[in-house]
RONU-827183 format. One record per residue: x, y, z of N, C-alpha, C, O, CB in turn. Coordinates in steps of 0.02 Angstrom, whole numbers, plus 50000, padded with zeros to 5 digits. Each point is the difference from the previous one (the first is absolute). Glycine has a CB too. Example, Ala and Ser with C-alpha at 12.3 -4.5 7.8 and 13.67 -1.06 7.14 Angstrom:
2
506604971650390499555005950000500455006050000500524999950033498534994250029/500775011249902500425005950003499615005550037500255005550008500344991349884/
***
This chain:
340
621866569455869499405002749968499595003750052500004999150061500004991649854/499575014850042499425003550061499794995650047499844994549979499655012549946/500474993950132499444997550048499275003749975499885005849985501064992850124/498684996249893499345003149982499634999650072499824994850028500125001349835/500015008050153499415004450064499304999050003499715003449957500955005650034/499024987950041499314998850019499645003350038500305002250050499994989849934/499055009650011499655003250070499404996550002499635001149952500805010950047/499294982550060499584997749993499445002250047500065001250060500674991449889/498435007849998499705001950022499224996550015499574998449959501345009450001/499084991750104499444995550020500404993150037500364995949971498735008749917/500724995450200500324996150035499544996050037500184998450057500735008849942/498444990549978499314996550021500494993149992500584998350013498075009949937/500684988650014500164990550002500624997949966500414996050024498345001049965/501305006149949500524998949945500695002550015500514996749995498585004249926/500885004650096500715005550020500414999349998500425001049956499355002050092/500254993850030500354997550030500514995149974500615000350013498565002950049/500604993249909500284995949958500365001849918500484997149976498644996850104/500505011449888500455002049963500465004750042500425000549955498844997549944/500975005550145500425001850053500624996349997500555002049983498515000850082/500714989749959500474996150025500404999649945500475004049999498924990450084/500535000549858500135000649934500475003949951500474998549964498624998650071/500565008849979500405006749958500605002150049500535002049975498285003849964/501104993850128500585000450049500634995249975500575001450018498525000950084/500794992449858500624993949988500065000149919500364995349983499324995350131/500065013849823500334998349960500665002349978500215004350039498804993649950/501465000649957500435000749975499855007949961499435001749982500854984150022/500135017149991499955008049999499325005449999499935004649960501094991749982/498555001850111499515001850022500105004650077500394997350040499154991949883/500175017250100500105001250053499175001450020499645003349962501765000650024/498324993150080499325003150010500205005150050500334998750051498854991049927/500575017850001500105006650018499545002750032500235003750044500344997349878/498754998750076499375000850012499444995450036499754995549966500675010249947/499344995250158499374998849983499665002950010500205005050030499914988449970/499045006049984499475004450005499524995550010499944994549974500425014649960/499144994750123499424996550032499755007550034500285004950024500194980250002/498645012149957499625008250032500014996050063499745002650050499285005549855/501264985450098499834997350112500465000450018500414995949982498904995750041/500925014950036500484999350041500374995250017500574999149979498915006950042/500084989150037500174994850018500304994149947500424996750030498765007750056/500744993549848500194996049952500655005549974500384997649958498304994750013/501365010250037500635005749954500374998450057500514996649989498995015349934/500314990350157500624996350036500364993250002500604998749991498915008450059/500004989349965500134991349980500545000649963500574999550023498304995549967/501025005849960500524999649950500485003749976500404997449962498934998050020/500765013650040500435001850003500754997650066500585002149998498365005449930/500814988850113500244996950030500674993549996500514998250029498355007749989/500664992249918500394995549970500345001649950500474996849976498904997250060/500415011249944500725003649918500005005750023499605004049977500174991249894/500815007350193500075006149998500325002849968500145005850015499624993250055/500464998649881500485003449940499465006449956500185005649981500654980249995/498375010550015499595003149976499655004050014499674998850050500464995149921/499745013049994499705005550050499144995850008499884995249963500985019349983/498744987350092499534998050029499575007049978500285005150018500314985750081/498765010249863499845005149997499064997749977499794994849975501705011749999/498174999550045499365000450012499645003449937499404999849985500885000450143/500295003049839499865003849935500204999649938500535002049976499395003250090/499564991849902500144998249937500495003749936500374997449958498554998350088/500925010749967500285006449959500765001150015500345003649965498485002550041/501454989950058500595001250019500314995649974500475001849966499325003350119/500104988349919500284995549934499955000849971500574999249978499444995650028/499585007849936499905001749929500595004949984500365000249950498294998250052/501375006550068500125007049956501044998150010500405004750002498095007850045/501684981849955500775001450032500284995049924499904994249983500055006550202/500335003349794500345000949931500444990150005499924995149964500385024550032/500114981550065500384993749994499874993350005500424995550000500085011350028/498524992649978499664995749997499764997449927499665003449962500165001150151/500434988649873500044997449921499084995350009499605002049958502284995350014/497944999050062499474995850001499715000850038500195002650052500144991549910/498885003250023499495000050069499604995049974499714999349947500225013150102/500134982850024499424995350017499574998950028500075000450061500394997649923/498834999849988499505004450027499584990550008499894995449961500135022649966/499864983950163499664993150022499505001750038499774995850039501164997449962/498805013949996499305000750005499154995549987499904995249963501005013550016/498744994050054499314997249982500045000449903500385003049962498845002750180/500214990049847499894999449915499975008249998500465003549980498724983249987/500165015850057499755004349963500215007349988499735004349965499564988050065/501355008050015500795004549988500325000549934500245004449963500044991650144/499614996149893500934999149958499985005049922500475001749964499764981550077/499035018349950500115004949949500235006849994500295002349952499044991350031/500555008950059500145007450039500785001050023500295005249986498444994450065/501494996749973500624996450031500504999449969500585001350015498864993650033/500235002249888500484998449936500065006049954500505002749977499144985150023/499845013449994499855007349961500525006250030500315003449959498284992950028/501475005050081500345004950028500814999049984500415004049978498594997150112/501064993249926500934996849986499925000249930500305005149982500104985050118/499405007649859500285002649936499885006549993500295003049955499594987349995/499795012050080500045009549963500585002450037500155005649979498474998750005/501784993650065500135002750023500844997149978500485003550011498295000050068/501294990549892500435000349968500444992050030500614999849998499265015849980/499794979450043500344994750030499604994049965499444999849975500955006550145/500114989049887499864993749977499534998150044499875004350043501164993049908/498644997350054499194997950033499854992549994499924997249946499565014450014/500484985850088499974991050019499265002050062500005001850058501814991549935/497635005249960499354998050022499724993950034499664996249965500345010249956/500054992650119499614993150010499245000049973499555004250007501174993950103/499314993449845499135000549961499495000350052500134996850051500114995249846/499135011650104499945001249900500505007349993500115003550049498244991749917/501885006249979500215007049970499355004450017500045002850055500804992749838/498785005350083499385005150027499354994049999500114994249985500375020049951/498974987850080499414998650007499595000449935499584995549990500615007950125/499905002649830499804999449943500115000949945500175005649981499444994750073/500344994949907500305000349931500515006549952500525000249967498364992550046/500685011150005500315008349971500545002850053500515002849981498245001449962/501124995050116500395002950044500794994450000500535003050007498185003250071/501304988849916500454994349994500215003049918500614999949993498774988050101/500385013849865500275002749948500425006349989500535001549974498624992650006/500355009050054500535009050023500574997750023500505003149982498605005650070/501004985049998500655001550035500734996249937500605001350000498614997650160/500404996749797500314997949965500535004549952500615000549995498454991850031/500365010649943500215005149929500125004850047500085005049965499184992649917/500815004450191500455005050019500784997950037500455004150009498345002150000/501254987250008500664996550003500394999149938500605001350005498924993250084/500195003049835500225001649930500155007350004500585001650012498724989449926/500305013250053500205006349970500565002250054500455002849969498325000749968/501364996350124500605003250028500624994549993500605001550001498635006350088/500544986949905500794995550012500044995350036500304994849991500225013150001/499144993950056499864994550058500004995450021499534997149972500215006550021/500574991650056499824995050002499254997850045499935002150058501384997749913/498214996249999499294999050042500004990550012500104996349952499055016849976/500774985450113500114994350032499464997650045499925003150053501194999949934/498344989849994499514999650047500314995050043500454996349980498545006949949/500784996750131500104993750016499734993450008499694997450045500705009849980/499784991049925499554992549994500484994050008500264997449950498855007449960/501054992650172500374997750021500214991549962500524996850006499065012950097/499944988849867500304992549973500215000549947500204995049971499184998850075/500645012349926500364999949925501104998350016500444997549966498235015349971/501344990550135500734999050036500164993750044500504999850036499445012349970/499554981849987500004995250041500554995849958499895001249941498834999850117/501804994849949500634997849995499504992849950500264997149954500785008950185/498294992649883499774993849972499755002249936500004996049953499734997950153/500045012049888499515004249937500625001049943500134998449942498865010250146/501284994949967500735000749934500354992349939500134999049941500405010850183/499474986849941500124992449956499594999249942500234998249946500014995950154/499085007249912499504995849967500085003749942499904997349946499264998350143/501035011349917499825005449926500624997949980499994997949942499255014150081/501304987750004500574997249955499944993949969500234998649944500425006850122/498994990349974499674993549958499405002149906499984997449944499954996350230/499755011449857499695002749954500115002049946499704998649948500015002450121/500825003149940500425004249945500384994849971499824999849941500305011750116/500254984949951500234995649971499874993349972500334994949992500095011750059/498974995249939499574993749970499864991450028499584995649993500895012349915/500094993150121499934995050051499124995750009499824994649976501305014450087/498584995049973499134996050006499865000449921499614995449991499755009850144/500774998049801499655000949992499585007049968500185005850009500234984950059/499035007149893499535006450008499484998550065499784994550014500265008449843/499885000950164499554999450055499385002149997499895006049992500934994550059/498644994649955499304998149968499655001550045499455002049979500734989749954/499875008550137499495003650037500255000350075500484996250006498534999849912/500865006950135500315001150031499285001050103499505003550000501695002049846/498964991950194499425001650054500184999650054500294994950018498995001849931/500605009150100500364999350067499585000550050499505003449988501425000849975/499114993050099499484999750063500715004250061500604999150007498354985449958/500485020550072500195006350032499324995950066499405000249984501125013749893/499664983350181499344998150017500315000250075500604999150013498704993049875/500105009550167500204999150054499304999350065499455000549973501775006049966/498764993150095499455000950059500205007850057500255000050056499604983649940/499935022049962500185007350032500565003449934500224997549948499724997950213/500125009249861499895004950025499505006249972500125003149948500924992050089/498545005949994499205001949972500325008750019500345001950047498394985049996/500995016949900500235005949982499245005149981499674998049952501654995350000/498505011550076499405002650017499995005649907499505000649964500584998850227/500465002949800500205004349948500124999549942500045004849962500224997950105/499834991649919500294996049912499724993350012499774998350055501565007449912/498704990049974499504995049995500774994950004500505003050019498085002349896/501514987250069500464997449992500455002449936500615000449992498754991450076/500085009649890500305001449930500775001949999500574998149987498265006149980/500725001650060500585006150002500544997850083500555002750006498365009549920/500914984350114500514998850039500364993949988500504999150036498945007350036/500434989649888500554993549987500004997049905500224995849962499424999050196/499965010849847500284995949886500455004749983500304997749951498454998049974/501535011650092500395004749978500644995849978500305000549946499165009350132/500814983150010500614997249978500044995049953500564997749990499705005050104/499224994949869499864994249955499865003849955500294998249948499354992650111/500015014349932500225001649932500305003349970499945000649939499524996950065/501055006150042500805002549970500354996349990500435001249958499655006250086/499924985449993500554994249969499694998949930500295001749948500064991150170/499035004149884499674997249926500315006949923500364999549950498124993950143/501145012149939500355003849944500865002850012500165004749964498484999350013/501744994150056500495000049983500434992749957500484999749962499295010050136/499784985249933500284993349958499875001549936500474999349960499314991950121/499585011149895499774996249929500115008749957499775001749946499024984850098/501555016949996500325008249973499195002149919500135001949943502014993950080/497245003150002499555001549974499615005650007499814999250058500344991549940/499705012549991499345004650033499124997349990499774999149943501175011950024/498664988050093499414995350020499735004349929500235005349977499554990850188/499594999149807499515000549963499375002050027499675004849980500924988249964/499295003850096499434995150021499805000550100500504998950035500084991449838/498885011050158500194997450060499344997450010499595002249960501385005250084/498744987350011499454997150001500204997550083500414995650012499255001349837/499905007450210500074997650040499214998750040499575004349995501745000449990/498604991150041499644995550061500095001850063500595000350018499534991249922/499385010350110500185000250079499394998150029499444999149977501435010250026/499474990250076499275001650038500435004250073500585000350019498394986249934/500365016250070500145004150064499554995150069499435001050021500655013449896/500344981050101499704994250032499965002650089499524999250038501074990649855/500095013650122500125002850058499535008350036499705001850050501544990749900/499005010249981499625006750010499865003549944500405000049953500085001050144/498905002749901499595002749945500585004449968500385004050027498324996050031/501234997649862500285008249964500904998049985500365002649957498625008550139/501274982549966500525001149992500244991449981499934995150037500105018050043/500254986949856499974991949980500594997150023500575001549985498794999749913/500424994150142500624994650023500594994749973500574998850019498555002650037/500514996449897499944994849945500075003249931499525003349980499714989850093/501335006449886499744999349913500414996449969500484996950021499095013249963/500184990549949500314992749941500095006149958499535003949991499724981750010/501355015449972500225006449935500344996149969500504996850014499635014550032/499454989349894500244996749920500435004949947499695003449959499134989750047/501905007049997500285006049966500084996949910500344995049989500465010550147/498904997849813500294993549944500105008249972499715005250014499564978249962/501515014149959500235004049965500134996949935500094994249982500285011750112/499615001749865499945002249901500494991649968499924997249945500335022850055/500114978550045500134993049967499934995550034500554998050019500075005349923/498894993150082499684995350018500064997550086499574997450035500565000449831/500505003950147500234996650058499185005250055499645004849986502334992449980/498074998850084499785001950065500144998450051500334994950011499095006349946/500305004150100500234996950070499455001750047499585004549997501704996949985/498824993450068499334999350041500425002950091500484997550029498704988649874/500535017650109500045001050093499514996650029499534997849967500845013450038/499674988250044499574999750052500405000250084500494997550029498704995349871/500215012250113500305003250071499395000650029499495000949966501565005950005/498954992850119499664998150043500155001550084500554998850027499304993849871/499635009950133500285002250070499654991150037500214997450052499675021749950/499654978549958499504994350036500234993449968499684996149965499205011850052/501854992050006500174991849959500274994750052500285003750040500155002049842/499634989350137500434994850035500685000350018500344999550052498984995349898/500805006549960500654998749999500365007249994499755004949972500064982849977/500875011950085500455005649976500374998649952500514996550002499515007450089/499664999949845500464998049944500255005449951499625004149974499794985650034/501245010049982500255003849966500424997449938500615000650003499265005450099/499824990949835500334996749951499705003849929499455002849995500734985150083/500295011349871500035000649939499944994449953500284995350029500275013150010/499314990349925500264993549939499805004149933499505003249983500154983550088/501005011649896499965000249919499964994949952500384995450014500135012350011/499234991549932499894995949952500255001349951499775004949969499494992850071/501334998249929500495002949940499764994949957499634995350015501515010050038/499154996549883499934994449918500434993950022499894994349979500135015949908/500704992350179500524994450001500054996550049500114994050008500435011349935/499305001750109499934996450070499425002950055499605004449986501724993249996/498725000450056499625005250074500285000450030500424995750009498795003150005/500745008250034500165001650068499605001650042499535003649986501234998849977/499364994750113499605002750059500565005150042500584998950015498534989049996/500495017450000500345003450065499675001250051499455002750000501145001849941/499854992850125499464997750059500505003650059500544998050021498804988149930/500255020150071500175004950009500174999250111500325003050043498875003049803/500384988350149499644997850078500544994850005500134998250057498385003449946/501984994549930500614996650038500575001350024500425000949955499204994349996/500645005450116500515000450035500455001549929499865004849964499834987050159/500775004449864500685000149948499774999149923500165003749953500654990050144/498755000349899499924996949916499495003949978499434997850008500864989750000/499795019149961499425002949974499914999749948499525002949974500475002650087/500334991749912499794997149910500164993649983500484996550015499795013949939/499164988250007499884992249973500065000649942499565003649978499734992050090/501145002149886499665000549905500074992449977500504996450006500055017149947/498924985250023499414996049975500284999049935499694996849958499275007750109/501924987549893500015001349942499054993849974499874994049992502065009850003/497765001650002499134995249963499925005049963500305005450002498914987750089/500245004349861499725004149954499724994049955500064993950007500755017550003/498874992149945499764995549931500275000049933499905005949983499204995650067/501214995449894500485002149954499424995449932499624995249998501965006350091/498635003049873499384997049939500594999649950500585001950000498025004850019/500914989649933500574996849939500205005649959499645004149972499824984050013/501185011350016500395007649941499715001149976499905006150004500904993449970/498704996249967499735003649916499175002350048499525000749963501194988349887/499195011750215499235002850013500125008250042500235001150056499154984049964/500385019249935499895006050035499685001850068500035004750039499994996449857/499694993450101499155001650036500094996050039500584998250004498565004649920/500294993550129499954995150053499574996449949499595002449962500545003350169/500084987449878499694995749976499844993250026499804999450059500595007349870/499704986150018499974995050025500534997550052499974997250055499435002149847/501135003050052500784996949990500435004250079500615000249990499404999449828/499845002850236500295001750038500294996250066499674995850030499765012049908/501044993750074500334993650058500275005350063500385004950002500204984049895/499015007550151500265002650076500744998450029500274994650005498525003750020/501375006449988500935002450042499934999450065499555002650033500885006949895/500034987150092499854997350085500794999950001500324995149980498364995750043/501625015450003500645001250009500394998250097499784996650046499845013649828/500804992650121500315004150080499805002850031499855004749963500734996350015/499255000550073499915003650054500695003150024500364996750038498624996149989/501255014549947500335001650024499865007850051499535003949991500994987449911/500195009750165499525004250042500765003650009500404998150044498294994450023/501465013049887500575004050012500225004750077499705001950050499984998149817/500955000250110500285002850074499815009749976500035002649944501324985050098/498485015350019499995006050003500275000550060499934996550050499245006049878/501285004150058500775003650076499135004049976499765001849947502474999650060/497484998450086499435004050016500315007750024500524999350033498734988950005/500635015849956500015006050038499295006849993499555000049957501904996150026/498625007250053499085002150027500035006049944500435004249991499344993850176/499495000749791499885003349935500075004750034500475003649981498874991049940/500225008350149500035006949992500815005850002500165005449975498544990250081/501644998549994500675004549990500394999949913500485003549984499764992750165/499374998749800500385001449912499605005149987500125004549960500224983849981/499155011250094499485006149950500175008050005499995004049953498974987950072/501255009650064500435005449988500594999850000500365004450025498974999850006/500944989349932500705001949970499945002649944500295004749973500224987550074/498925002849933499925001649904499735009349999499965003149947499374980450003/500585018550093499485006949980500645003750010500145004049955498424995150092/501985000150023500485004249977500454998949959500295005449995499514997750082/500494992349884500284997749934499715004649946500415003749972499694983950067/499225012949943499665002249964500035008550014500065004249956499304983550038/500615013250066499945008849996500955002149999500195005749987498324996350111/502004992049920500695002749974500034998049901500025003349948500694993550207/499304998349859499984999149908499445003749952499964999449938500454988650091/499245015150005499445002849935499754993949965499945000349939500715011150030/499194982750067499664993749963499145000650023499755003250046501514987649963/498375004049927499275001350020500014991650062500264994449997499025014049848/500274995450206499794993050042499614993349967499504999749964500385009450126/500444987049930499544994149993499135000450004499564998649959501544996650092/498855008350038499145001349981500165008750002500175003150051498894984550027/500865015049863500085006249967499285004050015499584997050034501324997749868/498925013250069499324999950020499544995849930499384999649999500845013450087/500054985349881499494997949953499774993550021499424998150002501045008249906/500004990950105499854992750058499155001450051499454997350005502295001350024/498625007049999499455001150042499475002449989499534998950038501105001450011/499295004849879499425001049975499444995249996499445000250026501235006449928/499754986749987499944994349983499404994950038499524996749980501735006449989/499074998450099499714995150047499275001150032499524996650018501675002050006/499025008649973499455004650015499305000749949499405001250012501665004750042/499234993149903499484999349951499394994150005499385000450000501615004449934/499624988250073499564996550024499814998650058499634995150009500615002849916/499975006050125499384999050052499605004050003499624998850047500894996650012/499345010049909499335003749985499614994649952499474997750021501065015949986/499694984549935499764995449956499514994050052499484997149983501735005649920/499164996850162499664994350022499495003250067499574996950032501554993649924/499025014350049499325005850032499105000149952499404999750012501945010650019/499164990449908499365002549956499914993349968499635001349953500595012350018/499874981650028499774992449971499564996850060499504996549995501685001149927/499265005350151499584997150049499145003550027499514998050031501864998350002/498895010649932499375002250020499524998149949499415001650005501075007550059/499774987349883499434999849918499944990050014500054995949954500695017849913/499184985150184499954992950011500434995149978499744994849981499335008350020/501504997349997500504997849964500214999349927500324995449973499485001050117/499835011549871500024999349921500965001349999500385002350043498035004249905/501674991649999500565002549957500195005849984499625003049962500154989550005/500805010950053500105009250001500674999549947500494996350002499095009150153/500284998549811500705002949966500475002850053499835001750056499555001949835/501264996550083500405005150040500005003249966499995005350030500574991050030/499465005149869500275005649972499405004450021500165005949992500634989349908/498435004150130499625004550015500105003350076499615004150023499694990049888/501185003750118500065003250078500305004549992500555000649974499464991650090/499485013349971500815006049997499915004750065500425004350013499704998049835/
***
């Protein structure tokens, strides 16, 4: 089958690492890189000299035998970035956010639809080997319907002068949440404070609830104790924890719950507590980010839509503006369907 051809662009914090990655998948070739810093374009042309090394964006764009471009630029690029590779006629793997604002994250959408395209964010835990379990747990009814859902993103640092936490640690909690419960948010209601430095909030509590009842709660933090990185779901059958900070056992499922008498619709008198197993499945670990650009070149040889697709990324985007404009209204309640 084709080798599908990469040119990656932007070799700062992230790069590098999608570099490494795209260098090892299965019919993937990285062909390209691009950096306006000399010195970082050498670094690393160093290490893939297979790949031309180049300073000009227009020269990747403009070379016909180039199929994809990955773009691990600053945020406030990735729209422009993205915008140019699809006009110009290549598949496109963004690292989130997709753009900065609502409409502009939309242009790139309905212009990846209208040509064919494949558009791909990167929202790295949707490819984590433990996430995958849990949605296969999901889909197959297994938990359950799943009744509500809350994850803690918490740490002591890393304090960011440019984006608030919001936007630097709920993007990955709430692409898992809306990829588990395959919903689109209703509702967003978020809480903060700016404890460290003016203007820029350290701390928040985001309440996501959706058109059929379920909700889900974040909370993320640069000013916490603990380093924590966990999930838990709450099913009709069972629960699961995913505990992201354990070495090997990253999932717990919980057979508990509450079971009410057949002939009662409702919660009532008549309900009896489930005090099951503790069971903690095996996962063969391997590093999301090298599935994630497996999955993107799979997707740009098969003509398949990505897992986090751009509507994924619209999606997400939505609600973290939703939790911009709730935080600036004292923590009122924002539609999504009013963000745009």
């Amino acid at each position: 089958m084709k080798t599908v051809t990469v040119g990656l662009v932007g070799l700062g914090y992230w790069g590098p690492n999608l570099a490494r990655n795209f260098s090892r998948v299965n019919g993937g070739e990285l062909v390209y890189l691009c950096d306006l810093d000399e010195a970082r374009l050498r670094e690393q042309a160093r290490l893939y000299p297979q790949a031309t090394a180049t300073t000009n964006l227009d020269e990747l764009l403009a070379d016909s035998s180039l199929d994809a471009v990955a773009i691990a630029t600053s945020a406030p690029t990735h729209y422009e970035l993205a915008r140019r590779a699809l006009d110009a006629g290549k598949h496109v793997f963004v690292e989130k956010p997709l753009a900065l604002a609502v409409s502009e994250a939309r242009e790139i959408v309905e212009k990846a639809e209208a040509r064919g395209l494949v558009l791909m964010v990167g929202h790295l835990l949707l490819y984590h080997p433990a996430i995958e379990r849990v949605k296969t747990m999901v889909d197959s009814g297994e938990i359950g319907d799943i009744l509500y859902l809350y994850s803690q993103r918490l740490n002591l640092g890393r304090l960011r002068k440019d984006e608030n936490v919001v936007w630097s640690l709920a993007p990955h909690d709430v692409s898992v949440i809306l990829h588990l419960l395959d919903e689109e948010p209703a509702g967003v209601q978020c809480s903060g404070a700016d404890y460290l430095r003016d203007g820029v909030e350290d701390v928040a509590f985001i309440t996501v609830k959706f058109a059929s009842g379920r909700m889900a709660h974040v909370h993320v933090s640069w000013l916490d104790p603990h380093k924590t990185r966990k999930l838990t779901i709450v099913g009709s059958r069972k629960m699961v924890v995913f505990d992201d900070m354990q070495s090997s056992e990253k999932i717990f499922v919980f057979d508990k719950g509450v079971t009410a008498a057949p002939d009662q619709a409702t919660y009532g008198e008549e309900l009896t507590l489930r005090f099951g197993d503790i069971v903690i499945p095996y996962l063969k670990m391997q590093e999301p980010l090298l599935r994630e650009c497996q999955h993107f070149v799979d997707c740009v040889r098969d003509g398949t839509k990505p897992r986090s697709d751009g509507r994924n990324g619209l999606d997400v985007l939505k609600v973290l503006h939703a939790c911009d404009v709730s935080l600036a209204r004292g923590g009122e309640p924002v539609a999504v369907a009013d963000i745009e």
